[in-house]
C-alpha positions as CSV (number, residue, x, y, z in Angstrom):
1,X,8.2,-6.8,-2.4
2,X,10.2,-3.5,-2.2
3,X,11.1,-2.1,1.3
4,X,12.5,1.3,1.7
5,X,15.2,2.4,4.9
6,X,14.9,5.9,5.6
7,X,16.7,8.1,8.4
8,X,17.8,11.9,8.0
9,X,20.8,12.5,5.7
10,X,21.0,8.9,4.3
11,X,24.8,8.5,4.7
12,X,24.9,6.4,8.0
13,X,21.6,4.8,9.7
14,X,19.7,4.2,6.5
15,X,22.3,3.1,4.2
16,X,23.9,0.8,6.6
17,X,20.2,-0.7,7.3
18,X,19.9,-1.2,3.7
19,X,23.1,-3.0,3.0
20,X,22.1,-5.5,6.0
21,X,19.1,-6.0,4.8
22,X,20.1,-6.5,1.0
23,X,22.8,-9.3,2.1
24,X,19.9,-11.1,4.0
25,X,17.3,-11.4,2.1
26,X,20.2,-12.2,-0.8
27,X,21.4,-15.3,1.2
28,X,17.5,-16.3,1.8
29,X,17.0,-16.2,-2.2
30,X,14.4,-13.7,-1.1
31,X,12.6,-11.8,-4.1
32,X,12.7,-8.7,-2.2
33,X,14.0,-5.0,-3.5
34,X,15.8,-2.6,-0.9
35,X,17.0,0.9,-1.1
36,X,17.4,3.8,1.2
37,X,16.6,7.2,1.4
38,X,17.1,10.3,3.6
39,X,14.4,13.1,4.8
40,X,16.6,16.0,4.1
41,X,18.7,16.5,0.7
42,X,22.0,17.3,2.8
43,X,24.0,14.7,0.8
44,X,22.0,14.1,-2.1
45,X,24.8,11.7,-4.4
46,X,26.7,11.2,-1.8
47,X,28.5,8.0,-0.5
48,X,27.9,6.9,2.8
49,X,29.7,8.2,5.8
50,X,33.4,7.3,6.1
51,X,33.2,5.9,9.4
52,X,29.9,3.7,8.3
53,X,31.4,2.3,5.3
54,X,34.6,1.3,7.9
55,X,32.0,-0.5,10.5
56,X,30.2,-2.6,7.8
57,X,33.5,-3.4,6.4
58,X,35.1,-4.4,9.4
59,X,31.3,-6.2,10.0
60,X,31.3,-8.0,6.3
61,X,28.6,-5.6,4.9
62,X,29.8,-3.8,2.2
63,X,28.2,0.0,1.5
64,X,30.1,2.1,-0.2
65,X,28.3,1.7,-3.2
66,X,25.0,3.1,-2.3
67,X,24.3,6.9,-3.0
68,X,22.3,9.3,-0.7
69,X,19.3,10.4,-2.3
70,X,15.9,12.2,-1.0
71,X,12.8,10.4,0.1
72,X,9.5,12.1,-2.3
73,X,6.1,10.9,-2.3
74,X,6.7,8.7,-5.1
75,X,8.3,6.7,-3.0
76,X,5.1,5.8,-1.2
77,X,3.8,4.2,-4.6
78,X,7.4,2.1,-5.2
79,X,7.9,0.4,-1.8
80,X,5.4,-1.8,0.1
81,X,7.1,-1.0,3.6
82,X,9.1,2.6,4.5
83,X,11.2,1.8,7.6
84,X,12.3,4.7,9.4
85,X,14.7,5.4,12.0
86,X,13.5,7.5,14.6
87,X,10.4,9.1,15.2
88,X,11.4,12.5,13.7
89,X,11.7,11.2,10.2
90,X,8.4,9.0,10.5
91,X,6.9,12.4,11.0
92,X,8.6,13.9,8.1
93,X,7.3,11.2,6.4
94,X,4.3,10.8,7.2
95,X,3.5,14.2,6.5
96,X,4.1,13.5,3.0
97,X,1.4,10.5,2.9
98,X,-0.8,10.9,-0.1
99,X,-3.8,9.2,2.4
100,X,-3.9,7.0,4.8
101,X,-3.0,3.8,2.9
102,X,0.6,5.6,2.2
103,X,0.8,6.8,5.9
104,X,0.5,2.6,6.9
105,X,3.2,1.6,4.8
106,X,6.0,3.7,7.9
107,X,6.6,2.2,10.4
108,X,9.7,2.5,12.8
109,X,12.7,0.0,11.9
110,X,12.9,-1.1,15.9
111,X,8.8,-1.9,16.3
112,X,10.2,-5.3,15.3
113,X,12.5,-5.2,18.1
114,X,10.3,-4.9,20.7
115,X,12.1,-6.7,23.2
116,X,15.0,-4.3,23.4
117,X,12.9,-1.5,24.8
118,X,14.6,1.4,22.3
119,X,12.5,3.0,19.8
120,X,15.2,5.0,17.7
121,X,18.3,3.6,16.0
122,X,20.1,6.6,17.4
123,X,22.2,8.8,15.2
124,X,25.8,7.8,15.1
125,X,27.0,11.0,13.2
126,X,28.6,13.3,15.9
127,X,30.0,9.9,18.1
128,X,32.4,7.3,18.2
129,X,33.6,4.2,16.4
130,X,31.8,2.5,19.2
131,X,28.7,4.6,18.8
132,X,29.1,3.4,14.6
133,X,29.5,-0.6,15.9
134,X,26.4,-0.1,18.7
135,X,24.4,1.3,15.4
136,X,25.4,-1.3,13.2
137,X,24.9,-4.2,15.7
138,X,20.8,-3.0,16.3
139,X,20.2,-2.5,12.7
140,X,21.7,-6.2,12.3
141,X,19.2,-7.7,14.9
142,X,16.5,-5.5,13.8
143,X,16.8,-6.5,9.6
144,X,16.9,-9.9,11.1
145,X,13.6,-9.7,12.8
146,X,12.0,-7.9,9.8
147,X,12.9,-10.9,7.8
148,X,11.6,-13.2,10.0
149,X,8.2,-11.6,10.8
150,X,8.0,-11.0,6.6
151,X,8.7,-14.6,6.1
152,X,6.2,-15.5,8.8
153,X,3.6,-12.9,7.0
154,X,4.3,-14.4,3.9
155,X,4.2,-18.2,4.4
Protein backbone atom coordinates (compact mmCIF):
# COMPACT_ATOMS: atom_id res chain seq x y z
CA UNK A 1 0.00 0.00 0.00
CA UNK A 2 1.48 3.47 -0.91
CA UNK A 3 -0.42 6.61 0.19
CA UNK A 4 0.51 9.98 -1.12
CA UNK A 5 -0.09 13.64 1.24
CA UNK A 6 -0.42 16.42 -1.07
CA UNK A 7 -1.12 20.24 -0.21
CA UNK A 8 0.27 23.31 -2.22
CA UNK A 9 3.97 23.99 -1.77
CA UNK A 10 4.78 20.78 0.18
CA UNK A 11 6.88 22.42 2.88
CA UNK A 12 4.22 22.59 5.77
CA UNK A 13 0.65 20.72 5.56
CA UNK A 14 1.78 17.79 3.44
CA UNK A 15 5.06 17.06 4.74
CA UNK A 16 4.03 17.25 8.29
CA UNK A 17 0.93 14.79 7.36
CA UNK A 18 3.44 12.53 5.91
CA UNK A 19 5.84 12.36 8.81
CA UNK A 20 2.67 11.54 11.15
CA UNK A 21 1.61 9.15 9.15
CA UNK A 22 5.07 7.40 8.53
CA UNK A 23 5.62 7.12 12.50
CA UNK A 24 2.16 5.41 12.72
CA UNK A 25 1.90 2.98 10.44
CA UNK A 26 5.86 2.31 11.56
CA UNK A 27 4.79 1.59 15.18
CA UNK A 28 1.74 -0.59 13.77
CA UNK A 29 4.43 -2.75 11.64
CA UNK A 30 2.24 -1.61 8.87
CA UNK A 31 3.53 -2.46 5.22
CA UNK A 32 2.48 0.77 4.02
CA UNK A 33 4.72 3.49 1.84
CA UNK A 34 4.18 7.35 2.39
CA UNK A 35 5.44 10.39 0.71
CA UNK A 36 4.31 13.80 0.04
CA UNK A 37 3.98 16.08 -2.63
CA UNK A 38 2.95 19.65 -3.45
CA UNK A 39 0.64 21.10 -6.51
CA UNK A 40 2.95 23.93 -7.37
CA UNK A 41 6.85 23.52 -7.84
CA UNK A 42 7.49 26.69 -5.44
CA UNK A 43 9.95 24.69 -3.31
CA UNK A 44 10.84 21.94 -5.41
CA UNK A 45 14.18 20.34 -3.07
CA UNK A 46 13.30 22.08 -0.43
CA UNK A 47 13.13 21.22 3.29
CA UNK A 48 10.17 21.81 5.10
CA UNK A 49 9.17 25.00 6.61
CA UNK A 50 11.16 26.17 9.61
CA UNK A 51 8.40 26.77 11.82
CA UNK A 52 6.91 23.03 10.77
CA UNK A 53 9.94 21.17 11.39
CA UNK A 54 9.95 23.27 15.11
CA UNK A 55 6.11 21.98 15.83
CA UNK A 56 6.78 18.30 14.94
CA UNK A 57 9.88 18.45 16.94
CA UNK A 58 8.50 20.02 19.86
CA UNK A 59 5.44 17.24 18.98
CA UNK A 60 8.02 14.05 18.63
CA UNK A 61 7.63 13.93 14.73
CA UNK A 62 10.61 14.42 13.13
CA UNK A 63 10.56 16.11 9.35
CA UNK A 64 13.31 17.77 8.39
CA UNK A 65 14.36 15.16 6.23
CA UNK A 66 11.72 15.06 3.68
CA UNK A 67 12.29 17.23 0.43
CA UNK A 68 9.47 19.22 -1.43
CA UNK A 69 8.86 17.84 -4.69
CA UNK A 70 5.89 18.30 -7.42
CA UNK A 71 2.93 16.06 -7.62
CA UNK A 72 2.79 14.58 -11.79
CA UNK A 73 0.50 12.16 -13.12
CA UNK A 74 2.78 9.48 -12.45
CA UNK A 75 1.97 9.69 -9.28
CA UNK A 76 -1.54 8.47 -9.81
CA UNK A 77 0.06 4.98 -11.00
CA UNK A 78 2.53 4.82 -7.71
CA UNK A 79 0.14 5.49 -4.77
CA UNK A 80 -3.14 3.61 -4.01
CA UNK A 81 -4.64 6.74 -2.01
CA UNK A 82 -3.66 10.84 -2.84
CA UNK A 83 -4.78 12.70 0.33
CA UNK A 84 -5.11 16.21 -0.19
CA UNK A 85 -5.51 19.09 1.87
CA UNK A 86 -8.04 21.37 0.84
CA UNK A 87 -10.22 21.40 -1.83
CA UNK A 88 -8.13 23.63 -4.19
CA UNK A 89 -5.38 21.13 -4.55
CA UNK A 90 -7.96 18.10 -5.07
CA UNK A 91 -8.97 20.19 -7.93
CA UNK A 92 -5.51 20.64 -9.19
CA UNK A 93 -5.36 17.17 -8.91
CA UNK A 94 -7.91 15.92 -10.20
CA UNK A 95 -7.53 17.74 -13.11
CA UNK A 96 -4.53 15.72 -13.84
CA UNK A 97 -6.52 12.24 -13.54
CA UNK A 98 -5.59 10.04 -16.45
CA UNK A 99 -9.57 8.68 -16.06
CA UNK A 100 -11.77 8.15 -13.61
CA UNK A 101 -10.14 5.30 -11.78
CA UNK A 102 -7.06 7.87 -11.07
CA UNK A 103 -9.64 10.68 -10.15
CA UNK A 104 -11.03 7.96 -7.13
CA UNK A 105 -7.84 7.48 -5.72
CA UNK A 106 -8.11 11.84 -4.08
CA UNK A 107 -9.83 12.25 -1.67
CA UNK A 108 -9.64 15.04 1.12
CA UNK A 109 -7.25 14.15 4.26
CA UNK A 110 -10.32 15.39 6.77
CA UNK A 111 -13.26 13.16 4.94
CA UNK A 112 -12.06 10.79 7.65
CA UNK A 113 -12.64 13.25 10.19
CA UNK A 114 -16.04 13.79 9.75
CA UNK A 115 -16.99 14.45 13.11
CA UNK A 116 -15.04 17.71 13.35
CA UNK A 117 -17.09 19.44 10.77
CA UNK A 118 -13.78 21.19 8.90
CA UNK A 119 -13.06 20.16 5.37
CA UNK A 120 -9.57 21.86 4.85
CA UNK A 121 -6.42 21.37 6.96
CA UNK A 122 -6.02 25.19 6.69
CA UNK A 123 -2.72 26.63 5.61
CA UNK A 124 -0.50 27.54 8.41
CA UNK A 125 2.10 29.50 6.24
CA UNK A 126 1.29 33.26 6.81
CA UNK A 127 0.13 32.50 10.88
CA UNK A 128 1.40 31.70 14.16
CA UNK A 129 3.16 29.09 16.12
CA UNK A 130 -0.27 28.38 17.38
CA UNK A 131 -1.76 28.36 13.90
CA UNK A 132 1.55 25.49 13.18
CA UNK A 133 0.39 23.35 16.62
CA UNK A 134 -3.69 23.80 15.57
CA UNK A 135 -2.24 22.20 12.04
CA UNK A 136 -0.28 19.71 13.40
CA UNK A 137 -2.80 18.49 16.09
CA UNK A 138 -5.74 17.87 13.09
CA UNK A 139 -3.35 16.16 10.82
CA UNK A 140 -2.52 13.91 14.06
CA UNK A 141 -6.25 12.92 14.65
CA UNK A 142 -6.86 12.72 11.00
CA UNK A 143 -3.56 10.12 10.06
CA UNK A 144 -5.04 8.43 13.04
CA UNK A 145 -8.37 7.87 11.60
CA UNK A 146 -6.92 6.97 8.17
CA UNK A 147 -5.15 4.19 9.86
CA UNK A 148 -7.98 3.00 11.53
CA UNK A 149 -10.58 3.01 8.76
CA UNK A 150 -7.41 1.31 6.42
CA UNK A 151 -6.95 -1.35 9.05
CA UNK A 152 -10.79 -1.79 9.20
CA UNK A 153 -10.80 -1.98 5.12
CA UNK A 154 -8.07 -4.28 5.28
CA UNK A 155 -8.99 -6.87 8.00
Amino acid sequence: MKILMVCLGNICRSPMADGLLRQKVANLNLDVAVDSAGTANYHVGAAPDKRMIQTGSQNGTPIDFLRARQFTRQDFHDFDYILVMDHANYRNVCALAPDENAKAKVQLLLNYLPEENIEEVPDPYYGTAADFQFVYDLLDRATASFISQLQKQTN
